[in-house]
C-alpha positions as CSV (number, residue, x, y, z in Angstrom):
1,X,54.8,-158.3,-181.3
2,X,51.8,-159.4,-179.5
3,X,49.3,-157.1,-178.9
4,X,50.2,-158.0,-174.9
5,X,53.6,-157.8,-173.4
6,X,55.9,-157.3,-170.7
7,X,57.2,-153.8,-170.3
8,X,58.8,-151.8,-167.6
9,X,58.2,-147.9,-167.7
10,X,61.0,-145.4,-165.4
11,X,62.1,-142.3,-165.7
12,X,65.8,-141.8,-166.0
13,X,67.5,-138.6,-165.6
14,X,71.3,-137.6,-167.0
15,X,72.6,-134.3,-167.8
16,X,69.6,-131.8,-166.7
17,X,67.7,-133.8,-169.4
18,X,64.8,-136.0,-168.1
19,X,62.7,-138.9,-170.1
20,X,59.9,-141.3,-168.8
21,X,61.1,-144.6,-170.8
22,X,59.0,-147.4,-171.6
23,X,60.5,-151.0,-172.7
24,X,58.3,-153.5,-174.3
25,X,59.7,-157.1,-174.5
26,X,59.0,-160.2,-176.8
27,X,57.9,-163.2,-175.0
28,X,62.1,-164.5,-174.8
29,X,62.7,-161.4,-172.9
30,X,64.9,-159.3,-175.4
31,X,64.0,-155.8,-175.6
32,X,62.1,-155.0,-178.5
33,X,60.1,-151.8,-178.1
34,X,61.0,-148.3,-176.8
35,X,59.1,-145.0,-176.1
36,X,60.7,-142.3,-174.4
37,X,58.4,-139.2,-173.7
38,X,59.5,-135.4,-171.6
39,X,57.7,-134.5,-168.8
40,X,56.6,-131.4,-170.7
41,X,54.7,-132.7,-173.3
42,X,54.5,-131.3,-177.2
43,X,57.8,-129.5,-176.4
44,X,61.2,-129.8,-178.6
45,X,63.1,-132.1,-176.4
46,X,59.6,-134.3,-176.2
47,X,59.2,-134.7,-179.7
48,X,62.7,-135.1,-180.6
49,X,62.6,-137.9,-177.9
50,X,59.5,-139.9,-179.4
51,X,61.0,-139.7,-182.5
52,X,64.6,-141.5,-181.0
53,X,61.9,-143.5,-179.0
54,X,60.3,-144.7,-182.8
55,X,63.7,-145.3,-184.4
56,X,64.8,-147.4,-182.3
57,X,62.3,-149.4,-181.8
58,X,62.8,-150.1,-185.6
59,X,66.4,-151.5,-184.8
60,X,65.6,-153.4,-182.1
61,X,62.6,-155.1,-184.5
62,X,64.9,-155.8,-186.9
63,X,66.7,-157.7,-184.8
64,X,69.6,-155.3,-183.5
65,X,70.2,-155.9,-179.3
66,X,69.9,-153.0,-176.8
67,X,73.5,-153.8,-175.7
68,X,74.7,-153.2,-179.1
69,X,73.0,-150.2,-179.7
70,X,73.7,-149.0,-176.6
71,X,78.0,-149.8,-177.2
72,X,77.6,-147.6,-180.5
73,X,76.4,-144.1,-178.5
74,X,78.8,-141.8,-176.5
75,X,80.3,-142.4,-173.4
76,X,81.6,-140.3,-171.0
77,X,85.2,-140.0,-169.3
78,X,83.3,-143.0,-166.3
79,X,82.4,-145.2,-169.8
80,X,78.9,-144.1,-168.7
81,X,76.1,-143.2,-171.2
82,X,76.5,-139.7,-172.3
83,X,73.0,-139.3,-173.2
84,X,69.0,-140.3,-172.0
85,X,69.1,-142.7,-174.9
86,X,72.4,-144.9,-174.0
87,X,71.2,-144.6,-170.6
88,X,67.7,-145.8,-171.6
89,X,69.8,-148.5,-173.8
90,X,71.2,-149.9,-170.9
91,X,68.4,-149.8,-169.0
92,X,67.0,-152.5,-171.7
93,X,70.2,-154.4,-171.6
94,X,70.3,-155.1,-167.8
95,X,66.8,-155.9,-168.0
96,X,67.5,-158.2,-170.6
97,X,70.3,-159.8,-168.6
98,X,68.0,-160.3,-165.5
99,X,65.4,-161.7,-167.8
100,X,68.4,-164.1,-169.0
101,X,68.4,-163.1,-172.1
């Protein structure tokens, strides 16, 4: 990845559980970084989510797509992401898709 590149940062809400997410992108638009933070820094749910955030960023790397990912994680009875992560998934797949990717 270069050491500059497009990324979008938003904080997404599901379930009571908040994240600010951060999506970096490689130059042909795919989604290939991710860091999702708490707003309450050095808590549990914070450093659980940087770890998730680090993980998969390592998929995507290796070539895995955010849409994929995202199909693999729960849904709920609406086919909805059940958690901040498949909801920060699809976040990098639409953003994908309006890149064109």
């Amino acid at each position: 990845m270069p050491n500059r590149r497009p990324s979008t940062t938003q904080t997404l809400v599901i379930g009571g559980v908040v994240a600010h997410v951060s999506i970096g992108f490689a130059p042909d638009g795919s989604a290939r970084e991710m860091f999702l933070r708490s707003p309450h820094p050095a808590s549990e749910v914070d450093l659980i989510l940087d770890d998730i955030g680090v993980l998969v960023s390592l998929l995507l790397q290796h070539g895995y797509r955010a849409g994929d990912l995202r199909r693999r994680l729960g849904t709920n009875s609406a086919g909805q992401p059940s958690s901040i992560v498949g909801l920060a998934l699809q976040l990098a797949e639409r953003l994908e898709l309006e890149s064109g990717r």
